[in-house]
C-alpha positions as CSV (number, residue, x, y, z in Angstrom):
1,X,-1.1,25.0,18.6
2,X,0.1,21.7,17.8
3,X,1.1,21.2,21.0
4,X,-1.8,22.3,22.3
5,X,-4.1,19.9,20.3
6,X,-1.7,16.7,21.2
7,X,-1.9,17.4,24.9
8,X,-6.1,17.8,24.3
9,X,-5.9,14.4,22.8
10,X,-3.9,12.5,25.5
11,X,-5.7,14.0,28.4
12,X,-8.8,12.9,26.5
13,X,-7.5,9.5,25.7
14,X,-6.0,9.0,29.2
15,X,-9.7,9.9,30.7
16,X,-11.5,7.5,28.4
17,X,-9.1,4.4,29.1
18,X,-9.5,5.2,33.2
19,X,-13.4,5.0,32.5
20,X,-12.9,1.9,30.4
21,X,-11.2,0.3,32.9
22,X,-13.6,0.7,35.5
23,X,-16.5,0.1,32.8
24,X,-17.7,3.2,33.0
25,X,-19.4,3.2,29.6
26,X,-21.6,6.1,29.8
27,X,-18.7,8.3,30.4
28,X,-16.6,7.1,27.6
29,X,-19.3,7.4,25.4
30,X,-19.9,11.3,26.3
31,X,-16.0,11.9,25.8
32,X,-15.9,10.5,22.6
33,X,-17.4,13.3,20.6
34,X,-14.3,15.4,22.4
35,X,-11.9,13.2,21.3
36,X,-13.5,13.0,17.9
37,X,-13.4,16.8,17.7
38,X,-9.6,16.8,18.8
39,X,-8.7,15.0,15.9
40,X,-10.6,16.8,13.1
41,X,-8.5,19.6,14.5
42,X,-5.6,18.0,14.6
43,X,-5.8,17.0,10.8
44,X,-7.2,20.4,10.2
45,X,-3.7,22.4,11.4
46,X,-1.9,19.7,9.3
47,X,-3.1,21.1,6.5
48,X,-2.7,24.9,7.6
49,X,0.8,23.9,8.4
50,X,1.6,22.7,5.2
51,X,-0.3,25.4,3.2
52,X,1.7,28.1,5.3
53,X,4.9,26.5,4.9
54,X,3.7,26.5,0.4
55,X,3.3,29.9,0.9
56,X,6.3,30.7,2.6
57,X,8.2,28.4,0.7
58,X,6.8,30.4,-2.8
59,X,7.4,34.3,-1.0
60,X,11.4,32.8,-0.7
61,X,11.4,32.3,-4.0
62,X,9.8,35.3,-5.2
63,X,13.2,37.5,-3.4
64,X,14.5,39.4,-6.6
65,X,12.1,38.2,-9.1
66,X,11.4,42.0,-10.5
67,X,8.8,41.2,-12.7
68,X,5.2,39.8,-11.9
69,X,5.2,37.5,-14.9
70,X,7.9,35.6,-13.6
71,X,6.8,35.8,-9.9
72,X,3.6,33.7,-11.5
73,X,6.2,31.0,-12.5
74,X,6.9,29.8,-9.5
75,X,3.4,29.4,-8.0
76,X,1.7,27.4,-10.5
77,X,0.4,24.8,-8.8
78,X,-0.1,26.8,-5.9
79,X,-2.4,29.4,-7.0
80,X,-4.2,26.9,-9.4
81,X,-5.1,24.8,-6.6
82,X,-7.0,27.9,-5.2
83,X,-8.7,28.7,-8.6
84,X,-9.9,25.1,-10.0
85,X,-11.1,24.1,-6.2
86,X,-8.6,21.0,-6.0
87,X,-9.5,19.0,-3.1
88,X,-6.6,17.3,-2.9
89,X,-4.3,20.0,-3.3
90,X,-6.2,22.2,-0.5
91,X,-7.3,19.9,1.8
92,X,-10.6,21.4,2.1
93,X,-13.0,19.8,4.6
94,X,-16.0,18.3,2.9
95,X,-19.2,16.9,4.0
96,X,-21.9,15.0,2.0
97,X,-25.2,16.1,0.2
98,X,-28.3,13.5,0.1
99,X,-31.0,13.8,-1.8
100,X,-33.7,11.0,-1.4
101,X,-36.6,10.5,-3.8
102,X,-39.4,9.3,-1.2
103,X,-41.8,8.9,-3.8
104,X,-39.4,6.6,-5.9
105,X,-39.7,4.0,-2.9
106,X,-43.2,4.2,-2.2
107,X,-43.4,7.1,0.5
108,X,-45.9,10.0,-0.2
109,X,-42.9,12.8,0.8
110,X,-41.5,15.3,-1.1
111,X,-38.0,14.8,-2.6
112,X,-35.9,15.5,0.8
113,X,-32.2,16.9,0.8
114,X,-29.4,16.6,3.5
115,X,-26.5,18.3,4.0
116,X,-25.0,18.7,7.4
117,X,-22.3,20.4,8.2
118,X,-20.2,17.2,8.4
119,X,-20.2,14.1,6.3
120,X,-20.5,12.3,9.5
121,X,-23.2,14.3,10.7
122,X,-25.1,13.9,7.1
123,X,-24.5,10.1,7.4
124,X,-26.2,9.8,11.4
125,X,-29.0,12.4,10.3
126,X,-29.7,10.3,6.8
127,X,-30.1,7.3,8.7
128,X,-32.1,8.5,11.2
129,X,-34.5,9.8,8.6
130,X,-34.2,6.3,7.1
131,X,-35.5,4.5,10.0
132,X,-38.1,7.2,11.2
133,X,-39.8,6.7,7.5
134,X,-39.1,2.8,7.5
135,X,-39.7,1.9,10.8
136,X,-37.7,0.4,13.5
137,X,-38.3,-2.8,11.3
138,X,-35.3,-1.5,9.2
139,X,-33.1,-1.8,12.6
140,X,-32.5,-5.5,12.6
141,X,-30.8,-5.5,9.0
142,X,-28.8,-2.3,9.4
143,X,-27.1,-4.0,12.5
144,X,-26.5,-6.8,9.9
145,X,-24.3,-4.7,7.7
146,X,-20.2,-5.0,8.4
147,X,-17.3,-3.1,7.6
148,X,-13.7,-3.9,8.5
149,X,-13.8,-2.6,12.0
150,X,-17.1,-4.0,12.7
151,X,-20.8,-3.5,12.8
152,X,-21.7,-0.2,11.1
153,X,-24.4,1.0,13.6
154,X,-24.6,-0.5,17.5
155,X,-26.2,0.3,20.9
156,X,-23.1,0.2,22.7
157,X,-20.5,1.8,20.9
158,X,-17.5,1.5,24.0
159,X,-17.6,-2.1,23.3
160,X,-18.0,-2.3,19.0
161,X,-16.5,1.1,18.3
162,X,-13.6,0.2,20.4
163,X,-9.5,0.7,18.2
164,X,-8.7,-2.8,20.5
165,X,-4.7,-2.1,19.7
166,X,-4.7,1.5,20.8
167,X,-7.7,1.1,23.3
168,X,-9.4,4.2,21.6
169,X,-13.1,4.7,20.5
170,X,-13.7,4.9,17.0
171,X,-15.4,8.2,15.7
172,X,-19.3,7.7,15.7
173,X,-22.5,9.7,16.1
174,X,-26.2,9.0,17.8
175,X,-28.7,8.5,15.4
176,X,-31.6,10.3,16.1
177,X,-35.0,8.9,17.3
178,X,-32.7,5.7,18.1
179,X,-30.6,4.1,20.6
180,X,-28.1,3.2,18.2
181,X,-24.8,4.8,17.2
182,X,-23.3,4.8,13.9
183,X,-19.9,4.4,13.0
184,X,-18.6,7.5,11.4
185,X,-14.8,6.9,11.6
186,X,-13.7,6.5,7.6
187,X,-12.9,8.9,4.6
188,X,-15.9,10.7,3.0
189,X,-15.3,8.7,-0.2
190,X,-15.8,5.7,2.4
191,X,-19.2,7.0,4.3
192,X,-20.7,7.1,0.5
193,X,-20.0,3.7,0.4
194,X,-21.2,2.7,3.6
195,X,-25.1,4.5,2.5
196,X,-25.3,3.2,-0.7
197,X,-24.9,-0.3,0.6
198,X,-27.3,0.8,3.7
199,X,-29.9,1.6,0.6
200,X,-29.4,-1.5,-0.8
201,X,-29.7,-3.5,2.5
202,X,-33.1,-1.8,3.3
203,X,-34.1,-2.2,-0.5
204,X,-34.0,1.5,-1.9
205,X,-35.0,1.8,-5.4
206,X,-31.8,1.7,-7.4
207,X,-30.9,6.0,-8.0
208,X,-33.7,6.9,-5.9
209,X,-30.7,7.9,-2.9
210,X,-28.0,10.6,-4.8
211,X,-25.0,11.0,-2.2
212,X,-22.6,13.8,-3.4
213,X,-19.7,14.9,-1.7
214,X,-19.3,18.5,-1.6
215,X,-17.2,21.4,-0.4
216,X,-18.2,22.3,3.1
217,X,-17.6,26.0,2.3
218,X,-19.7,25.7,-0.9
219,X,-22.3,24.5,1.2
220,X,-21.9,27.1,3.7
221,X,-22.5,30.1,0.6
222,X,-25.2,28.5,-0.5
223,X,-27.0,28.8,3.1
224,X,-25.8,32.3,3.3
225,X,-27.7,33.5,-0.1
């Protein structure tokens, strides 16, 4: 599999930097998502990989332990990981949860929540509701707003989006109702960041925005009950 998934990624990246070369934009720009895809999986059999080699590594262990007491010993930090819902520890995939107070900021809408099934996904669908509510007025000072690799949001993501030492795009998403993209490539703990200096940009009353991030398979129970 991890073969598999490192030949995905080079066939991608090889495509994208022929089309870059003959500034073929458009094409790039659909290919990204693949590539963006590729390596969510790749990090994702990372962490089977290492969980399978815990458990394999604690079953060794276990050989001529007659007694389940002392079995449990050995996979302390194992098995808690599993029971107290350590992120850290598991690795779990997490996405974000937005909950904006329209009424807080002068908007006669209900209290709306978010909660995609990625973080990067609740980030491009938050903004997009942002800028359907305030306006296309809001667009000028949201391209204002900089992180380390660049503009956070752009029209033409295969030239701000771009890694200029590997010649890779950047993970990003369309916002909706927008020509822009948004730049998506960062840490969850990072894309909470990135919003709550996007509220404070477009003047959001100060708590009226919660961003929370959550277990994605928490928020997949919840839709199922």
């Amino acid at each position: 599999m991890k073969q598999q998934i490192e030949n995905l990624q080079a066939n991608i990246g090889k495509l994208m930097q022929a089309h870059l070369t003959t500034s073929d934009f458009d094409t790039v720009t659909i290919l990204s998502p693949l590539l963006a895809r590729v390596q969510e999986l790749q990090k994702r059999n990372a962490d089977i990989e290492r969980e399978v080699a815990e458990i394999e590594s604690t079953l060794k262990a276990t050989k001529g332990k007659s007694h389940s007491q002392k079995v449990a010993e050995l996979v302390p930090q194992l098995t808690s990981a599993y029971e107290n819902g350590n992120e850290t520890e598991r690795g779990r995939p997490q996405t974000l949860k937005i909950r904006i107070d329209w009424k807080a900021n002068k908007h006669n809408k209900e209290v709306e929540e978010i909660c995609e099934n990625t973080a990067a996904a609740s980030m491009a669908v938050f903004v997009g509701r942002v800028i359907q509510e305030l306006g296309h007025d809001a667009l000028p000072k949201l391209e204002r707003v900089r992180i380390n690799r660049g503009p956070l949001i752009s029209k033409t993501p295969t030239k701000d989006f771009v890694n200029q030492a590997q010649g890779k795009l950047y993970g990003h998403k369309k916002i909706g109702g927008s020509d822009y993209y948004i730049l998506t490539h960062s840490q969850t703990s990072q894309k909470v960041e990135d919003l709550n200096r996007i509220c404070r940009v477009l003047g959001f009353t100060s708590g009226s925005v919660q961003i929370d991030q959550v277990n994605r398979h928490a928020w997949l129970d919840d839709l199922a009950t």
